[in-house]
C-alpha positions in Angstrom: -6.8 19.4 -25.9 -5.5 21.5 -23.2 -8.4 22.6 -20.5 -8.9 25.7 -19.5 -9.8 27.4 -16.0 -13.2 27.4 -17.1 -13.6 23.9 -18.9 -12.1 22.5 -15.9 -15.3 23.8 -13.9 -17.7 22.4 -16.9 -15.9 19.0 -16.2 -16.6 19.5 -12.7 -19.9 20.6 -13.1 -20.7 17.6 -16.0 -19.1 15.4 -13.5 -21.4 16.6 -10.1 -24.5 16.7 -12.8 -23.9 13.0 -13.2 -23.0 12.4 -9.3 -20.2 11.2 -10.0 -18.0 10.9 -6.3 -14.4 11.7 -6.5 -11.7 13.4 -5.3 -10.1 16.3 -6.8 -6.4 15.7 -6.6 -3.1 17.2 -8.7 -2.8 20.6 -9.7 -6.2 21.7 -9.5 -6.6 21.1 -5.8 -3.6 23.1 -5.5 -4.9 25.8 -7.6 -8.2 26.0 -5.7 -6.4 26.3 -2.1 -4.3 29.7 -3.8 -2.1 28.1 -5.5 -0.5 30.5 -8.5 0.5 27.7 -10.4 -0.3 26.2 -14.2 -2.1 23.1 -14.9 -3.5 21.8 -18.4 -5.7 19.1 -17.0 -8.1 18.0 -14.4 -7.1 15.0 -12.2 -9.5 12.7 -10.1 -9.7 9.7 -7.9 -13.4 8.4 -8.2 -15.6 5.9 -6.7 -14.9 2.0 -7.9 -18.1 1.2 -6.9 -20.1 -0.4 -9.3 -23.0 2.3 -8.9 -20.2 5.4 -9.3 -18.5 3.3 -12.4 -22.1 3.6 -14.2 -22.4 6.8 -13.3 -19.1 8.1 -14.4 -19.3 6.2 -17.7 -22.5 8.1 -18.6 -20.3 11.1 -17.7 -17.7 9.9 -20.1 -20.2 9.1 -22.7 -21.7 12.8 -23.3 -17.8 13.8 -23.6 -16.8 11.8 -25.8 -13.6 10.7 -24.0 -11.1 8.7 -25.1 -7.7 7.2 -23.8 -5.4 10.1 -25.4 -2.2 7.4 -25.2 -3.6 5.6 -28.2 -3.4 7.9 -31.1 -3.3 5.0 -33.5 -7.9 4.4 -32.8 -10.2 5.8 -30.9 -10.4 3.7 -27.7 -12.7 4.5 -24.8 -12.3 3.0 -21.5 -15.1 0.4 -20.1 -16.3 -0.7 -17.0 -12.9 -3.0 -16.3 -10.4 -0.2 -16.8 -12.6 2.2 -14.3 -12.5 -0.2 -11.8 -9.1 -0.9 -11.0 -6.9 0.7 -9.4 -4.7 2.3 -12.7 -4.4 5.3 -14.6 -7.2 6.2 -17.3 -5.5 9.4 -19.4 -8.4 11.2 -21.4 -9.0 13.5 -24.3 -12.7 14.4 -23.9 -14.7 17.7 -25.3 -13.8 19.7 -22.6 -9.8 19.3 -22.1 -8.1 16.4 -21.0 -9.2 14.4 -17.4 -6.7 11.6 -15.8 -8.9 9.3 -14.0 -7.3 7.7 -11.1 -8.0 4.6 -9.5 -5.6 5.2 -6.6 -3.1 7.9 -5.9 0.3 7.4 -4.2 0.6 4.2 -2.1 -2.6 3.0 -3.6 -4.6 5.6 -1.9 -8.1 5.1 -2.9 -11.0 7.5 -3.2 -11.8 6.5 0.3 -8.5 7.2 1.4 -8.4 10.4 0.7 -12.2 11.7 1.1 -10.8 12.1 5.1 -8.3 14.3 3.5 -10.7 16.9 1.6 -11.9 20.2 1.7 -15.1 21.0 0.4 -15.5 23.6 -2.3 -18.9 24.8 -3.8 -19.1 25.3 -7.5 -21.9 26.9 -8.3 -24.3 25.4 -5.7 -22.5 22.0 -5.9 -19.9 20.5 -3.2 -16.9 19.2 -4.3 -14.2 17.4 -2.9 -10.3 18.7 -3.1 -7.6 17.1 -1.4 -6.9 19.4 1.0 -3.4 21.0 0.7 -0.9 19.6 2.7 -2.3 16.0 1.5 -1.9 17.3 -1.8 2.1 18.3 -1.0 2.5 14.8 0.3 1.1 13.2 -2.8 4.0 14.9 -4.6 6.9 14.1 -2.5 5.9 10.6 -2.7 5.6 10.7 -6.2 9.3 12.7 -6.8 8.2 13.3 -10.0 10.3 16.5 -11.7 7.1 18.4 -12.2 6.1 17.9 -9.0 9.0 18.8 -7.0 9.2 22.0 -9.0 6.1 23.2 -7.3 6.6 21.9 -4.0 8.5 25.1 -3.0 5.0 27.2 -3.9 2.4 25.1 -2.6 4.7 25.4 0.8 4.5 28.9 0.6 0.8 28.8 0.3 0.3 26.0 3.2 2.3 28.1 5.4 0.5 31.3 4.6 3.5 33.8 4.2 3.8 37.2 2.4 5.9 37.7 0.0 7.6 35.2 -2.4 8.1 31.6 -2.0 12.0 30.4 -1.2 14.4 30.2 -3.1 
C-alpha cells in the first residue's frame, strides 16, 4: 500500500501517540525541508532500547504491520528483528514504513538525533534528519534512486531560485 502525504502524518502522529523516538530519515525528511520530490513510504531509524522496542511494537500492533517481503504468510516482526541493527520493510494500515536499525555506516538513532531538525506536527516534535545529513546518507548509499535526487535536494540546501542543475 502506497502512503500518502497525509497517512504519512497519521503514521507520524500514531508513532508520537505511542512515544515512539526516532528519526525521520529518506525521502520524507527531504520533503519536509522543501523538497519537491515523490516518496511512497515513510522511513525511520528508532530507539533499540528495550523501553522504545515495547513501545514501537504496540505502535506496530494497532497497524497491523507486517514484513511486506514475505508475500507467501503474514509475518510480523518481534522484539529480536527491532533490535538489531537491520532493515524491517512494512505494509501496515496506513502505507508502508521501513524501520531502520541503522542508516549508512551503521549510523544509529543516536547518531543521527545530533543531526535533526525539529518539526511540529500538530502540537508534537519530531525529529528529521536535517538536510545536508540527509544528502550525505544518499551519496553514501549510491543507490540509483538516490543519486537521481541528489541534484534537487542540492538545490534546496543551497537555497537558489530557479531550477535545479542540469
Amino acid at each position: 500500500m502506497a502512503a500518502s502525504r497525509a497517512r504519512i502524518g497519521d503514521l507520524l502522529r500514531l508513532l508520537g501517540r505511542h512515544g515512539v523516538e526516532h528519526v525521520v530519515v529518506g525521502g520524507v525528511a527531504a520533503v519536509l525541508q522543501g523538497a519537491p520530490i515523490l516518496t511512497r513510504d515513510l522511513d525511520i531509524v528508532h530507539s533499540r532500547s528495550p523501553e522504545n522496542i515495547r513501545r514501537l511494537l504496540a505502535a506496530l500492533s494497532e497497524l497491523h504491520a507486517c514484513y511486506r517481503t514475505r508475500t507467501d504468510r503474514r509475518f510480523e516482526p518481534g522484539e529480536a528483528e527491532l533490535a538489531s541493527p537491520g532493515h524491517q520493510l512494512l505494509s501496515t494500515d496506513l502505507g508502508d514504513l521501513d524501520l531502520l536499525g541503522t542508516v549508512g555506516e551503521g549510523r544509529a538513532f543516536d547518531d543521527l538525533l545530533g543531526r535533526s531538525v525539529r518539526f511540529d506536527l500538530s502540537g508534537m516534535t519530531v525529529h528529521v534528519l536535517d538536510l545536508a545529513a540527509v544528502i550525505e546518507l544518499k551519496e553514501t548509499l549510491g543507490r540509483e534512486k538516490d543519486l537521481a535526487v541528489l541534484p534537487i535536494l542540492r538545490h534546496v540546501l543551497a537555497g537558489r531560485d530557479g531550477p535545479p542543475p542540469g
